[in-house]
DRENPA-3360 file (N, C-alpha, C; in nm, 2 decimals, always signed):
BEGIN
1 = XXXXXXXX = +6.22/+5.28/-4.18/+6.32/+5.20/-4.12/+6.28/+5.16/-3.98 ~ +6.19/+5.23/-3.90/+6.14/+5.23/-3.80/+6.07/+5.08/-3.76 ~ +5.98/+5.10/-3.90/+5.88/+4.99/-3.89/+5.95/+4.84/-3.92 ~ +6.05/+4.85/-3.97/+6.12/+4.71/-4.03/+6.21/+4.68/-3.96 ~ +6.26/+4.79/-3.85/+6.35/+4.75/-3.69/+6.20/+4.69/-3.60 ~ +6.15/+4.74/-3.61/+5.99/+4.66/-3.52/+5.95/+4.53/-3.54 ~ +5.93/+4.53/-3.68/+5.94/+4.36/-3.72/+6.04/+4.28/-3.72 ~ +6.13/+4.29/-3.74/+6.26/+4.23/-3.71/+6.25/+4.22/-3.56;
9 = XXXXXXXX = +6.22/+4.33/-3.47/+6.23/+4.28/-3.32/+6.12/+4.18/-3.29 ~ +5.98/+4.20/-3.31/+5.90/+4.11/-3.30/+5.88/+3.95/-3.36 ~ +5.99/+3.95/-3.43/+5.98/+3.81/-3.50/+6.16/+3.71/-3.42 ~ +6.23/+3.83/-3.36/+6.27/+3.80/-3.28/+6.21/+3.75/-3.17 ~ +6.16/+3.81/-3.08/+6.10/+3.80/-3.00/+5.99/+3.68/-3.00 ~ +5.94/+3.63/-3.09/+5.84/+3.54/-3.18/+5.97/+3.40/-3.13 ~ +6.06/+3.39/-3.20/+6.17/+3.30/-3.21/+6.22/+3.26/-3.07 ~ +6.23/+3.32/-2.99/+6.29/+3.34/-2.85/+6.18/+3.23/-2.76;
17 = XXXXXXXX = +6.03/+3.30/-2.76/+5.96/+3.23/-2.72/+5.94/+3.09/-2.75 ~ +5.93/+3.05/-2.93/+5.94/+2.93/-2.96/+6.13/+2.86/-2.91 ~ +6.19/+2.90/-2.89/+6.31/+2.82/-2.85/+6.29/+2.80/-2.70 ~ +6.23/+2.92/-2.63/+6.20/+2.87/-2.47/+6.11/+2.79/-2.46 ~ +5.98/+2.72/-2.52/+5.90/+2.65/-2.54/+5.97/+2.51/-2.53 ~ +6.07/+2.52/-2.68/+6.12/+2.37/-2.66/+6.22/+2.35/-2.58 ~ +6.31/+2.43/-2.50/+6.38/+2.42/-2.41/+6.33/+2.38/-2.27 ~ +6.18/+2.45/-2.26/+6.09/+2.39/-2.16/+6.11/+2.25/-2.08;
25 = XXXXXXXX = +6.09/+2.21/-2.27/+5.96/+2.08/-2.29/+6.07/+1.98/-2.23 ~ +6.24/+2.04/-2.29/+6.31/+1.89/-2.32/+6.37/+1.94/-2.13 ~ +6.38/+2.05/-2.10/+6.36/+1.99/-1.94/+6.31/+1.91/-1.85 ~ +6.18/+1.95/-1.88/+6.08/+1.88/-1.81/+6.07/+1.73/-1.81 ~ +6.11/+1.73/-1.93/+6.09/+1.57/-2.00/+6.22/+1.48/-1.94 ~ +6.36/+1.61/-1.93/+6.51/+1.54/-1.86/+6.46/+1.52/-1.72 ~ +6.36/+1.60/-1.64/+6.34/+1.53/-1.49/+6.25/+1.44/-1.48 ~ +6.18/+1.40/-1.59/+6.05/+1.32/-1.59/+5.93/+1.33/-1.54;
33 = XXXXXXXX = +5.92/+1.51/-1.58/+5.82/+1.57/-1.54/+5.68/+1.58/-1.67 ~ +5.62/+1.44/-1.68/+5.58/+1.45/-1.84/+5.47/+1.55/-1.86 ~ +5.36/+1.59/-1.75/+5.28/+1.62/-1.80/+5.32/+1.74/-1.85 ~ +5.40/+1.86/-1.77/+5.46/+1.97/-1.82/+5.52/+1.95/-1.96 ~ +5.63/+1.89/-1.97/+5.66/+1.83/-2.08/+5.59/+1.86/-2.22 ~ +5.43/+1.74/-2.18/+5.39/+1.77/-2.30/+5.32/+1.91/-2.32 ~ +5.31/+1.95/-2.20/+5.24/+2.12/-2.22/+5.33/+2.20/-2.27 ~ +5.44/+2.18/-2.25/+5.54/+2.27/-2.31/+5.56/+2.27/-2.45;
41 = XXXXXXXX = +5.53/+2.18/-2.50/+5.56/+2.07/-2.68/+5.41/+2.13/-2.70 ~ +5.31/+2.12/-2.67/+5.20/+2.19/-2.73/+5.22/+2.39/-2.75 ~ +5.27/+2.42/-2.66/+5.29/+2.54/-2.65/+5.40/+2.59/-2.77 ~ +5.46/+2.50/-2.78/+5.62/+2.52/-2.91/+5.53/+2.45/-3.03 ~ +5.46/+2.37/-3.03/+5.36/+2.37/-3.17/+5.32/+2.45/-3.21 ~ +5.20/+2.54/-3.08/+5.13/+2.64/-3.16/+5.22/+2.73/-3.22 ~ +5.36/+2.77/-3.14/+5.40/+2.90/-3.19/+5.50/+2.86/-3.32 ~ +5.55/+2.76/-3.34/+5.62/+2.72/-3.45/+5.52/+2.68/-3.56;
49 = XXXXXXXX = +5.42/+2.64/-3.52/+5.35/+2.59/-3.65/+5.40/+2.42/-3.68 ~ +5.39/+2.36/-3.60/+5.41/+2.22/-3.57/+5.52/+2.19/-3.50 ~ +5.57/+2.06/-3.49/+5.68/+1.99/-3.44/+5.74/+1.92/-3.53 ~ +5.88/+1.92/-3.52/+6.00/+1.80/-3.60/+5.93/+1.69/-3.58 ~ +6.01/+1.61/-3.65/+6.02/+1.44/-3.71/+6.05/+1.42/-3.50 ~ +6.19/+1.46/-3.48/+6.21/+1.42/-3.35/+6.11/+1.47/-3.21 ~ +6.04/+1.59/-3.24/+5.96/+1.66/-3.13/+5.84/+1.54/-3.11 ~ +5.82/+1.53/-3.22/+5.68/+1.39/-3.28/+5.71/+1.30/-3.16;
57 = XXXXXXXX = +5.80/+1.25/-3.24/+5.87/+1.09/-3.14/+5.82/+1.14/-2.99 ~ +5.89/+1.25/-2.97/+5.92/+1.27/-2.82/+5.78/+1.31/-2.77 ~ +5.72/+1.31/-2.85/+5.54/+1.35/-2.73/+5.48/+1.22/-2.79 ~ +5.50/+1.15/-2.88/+5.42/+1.02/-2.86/+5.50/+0.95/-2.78 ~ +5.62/+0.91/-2.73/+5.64/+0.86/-2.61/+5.60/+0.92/-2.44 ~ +5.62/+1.05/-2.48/+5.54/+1.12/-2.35/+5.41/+1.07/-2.35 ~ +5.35/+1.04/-2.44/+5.16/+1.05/-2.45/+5.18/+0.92/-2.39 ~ +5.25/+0.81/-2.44/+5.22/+0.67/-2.40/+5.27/+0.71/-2.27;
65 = XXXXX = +5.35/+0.75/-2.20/+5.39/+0.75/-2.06/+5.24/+0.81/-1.97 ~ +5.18/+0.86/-2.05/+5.10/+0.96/-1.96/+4.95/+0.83/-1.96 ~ +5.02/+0.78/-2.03/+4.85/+0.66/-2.05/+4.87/+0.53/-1.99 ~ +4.99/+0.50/-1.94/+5.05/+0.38/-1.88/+4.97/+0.36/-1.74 ~ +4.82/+0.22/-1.72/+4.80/+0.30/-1.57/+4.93/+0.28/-1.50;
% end
């Protein structure tokens, strides 16, 4: 039981970080801080294992903002 309270905390813990990730991203993104932004949205990729239909949208608009001279 030990071991299966451990995983359960760790995958907690797993979840937490991916939800601070995207809570980061859509801050950063609310002050129009893009480049953080998109670092944040890579960082909630790796640990989710991609991005939503909407996360998508919202870093290819970031990307084009970041390419605008």
């Amino acid at each position: 039981m030990v071991e299966w309270d451990r995983r359960v905390a760790r995958e907690a813990e797993h979840q937490a970080r991916i939800e601070a990730a995207f809570d980061w991203a859509d801050e950063h993104d609310r002050l129009g801080h893009v480049a953080p932004a998109l670092e944040w949205l890579d960082k909630a990729s790796a640990l989710s294992g991609g991005l939503t239909p909407a996360y998508r949208e919202k870093r290819l608009r970031l990307s084009r903002e970041v390419a605008r001279p």
